[in-house]
C-alpha positions in Angstrom: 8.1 -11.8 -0.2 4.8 -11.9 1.7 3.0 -8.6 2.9 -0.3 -7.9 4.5 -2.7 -5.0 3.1 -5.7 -3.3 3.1 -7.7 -0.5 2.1 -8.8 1.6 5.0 -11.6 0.6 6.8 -11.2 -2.8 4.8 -10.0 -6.2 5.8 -6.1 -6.9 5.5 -5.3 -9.4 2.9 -2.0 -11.6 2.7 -0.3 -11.9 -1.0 3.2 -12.7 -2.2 5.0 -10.4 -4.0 7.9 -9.7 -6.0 7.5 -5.9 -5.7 10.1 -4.1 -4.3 8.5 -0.8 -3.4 5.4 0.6 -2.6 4.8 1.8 -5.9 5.1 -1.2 -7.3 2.9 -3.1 -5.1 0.7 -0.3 -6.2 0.8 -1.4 -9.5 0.7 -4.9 -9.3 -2.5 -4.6 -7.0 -4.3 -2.0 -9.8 -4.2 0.7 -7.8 -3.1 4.4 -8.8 -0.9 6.2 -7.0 -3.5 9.7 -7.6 -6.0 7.6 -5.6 -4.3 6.2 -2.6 -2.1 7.4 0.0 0.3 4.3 1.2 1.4 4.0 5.1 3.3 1.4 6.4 3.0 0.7 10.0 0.5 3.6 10.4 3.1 6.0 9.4 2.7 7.9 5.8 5.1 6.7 3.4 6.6 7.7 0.1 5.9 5.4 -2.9 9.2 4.7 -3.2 9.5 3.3 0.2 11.1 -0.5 0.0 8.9 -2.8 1.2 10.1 -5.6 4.0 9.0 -9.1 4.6 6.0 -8.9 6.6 5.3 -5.2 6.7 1.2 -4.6 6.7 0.7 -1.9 4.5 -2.5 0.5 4.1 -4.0 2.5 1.4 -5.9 5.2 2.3 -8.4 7.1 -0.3 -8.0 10.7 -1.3 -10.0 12.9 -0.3 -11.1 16.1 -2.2 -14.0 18.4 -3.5 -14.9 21.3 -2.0 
């Protein structure tokens, strides 16, 4: 299936994937789960959320310190 994404504040990319969840994409894509906070849609979603031809998903960084 093809799916757009992007790091936040980056430019959206197009790649075709067998992934079936967020998670996975995660994986296949080398990024951690600790780092990034998926949304799909602009809405916060869990990593086990089940991706859908043609949704354009975002990772947003983590934030923390003090």
């Amino acid at each position: 299936m093809r799916v757009r994404w992007r790091t936040l504040g980056g430019e959206w990319r197009e790649v075709d994937t067998s992934a079936g969840t967020v998670l996975e994409l995660m994986k296949e894509l080398g990024l951690s789960p600790e780092e990034y906070i998926p949304s799909v849609g602009g809405k916060v979603v869990p990593p086990d959320y089940v991706l859908s031809e043609g949704d354009e998903v975002t990772f947003v960084p983590v934030v923390s310190g003090g």
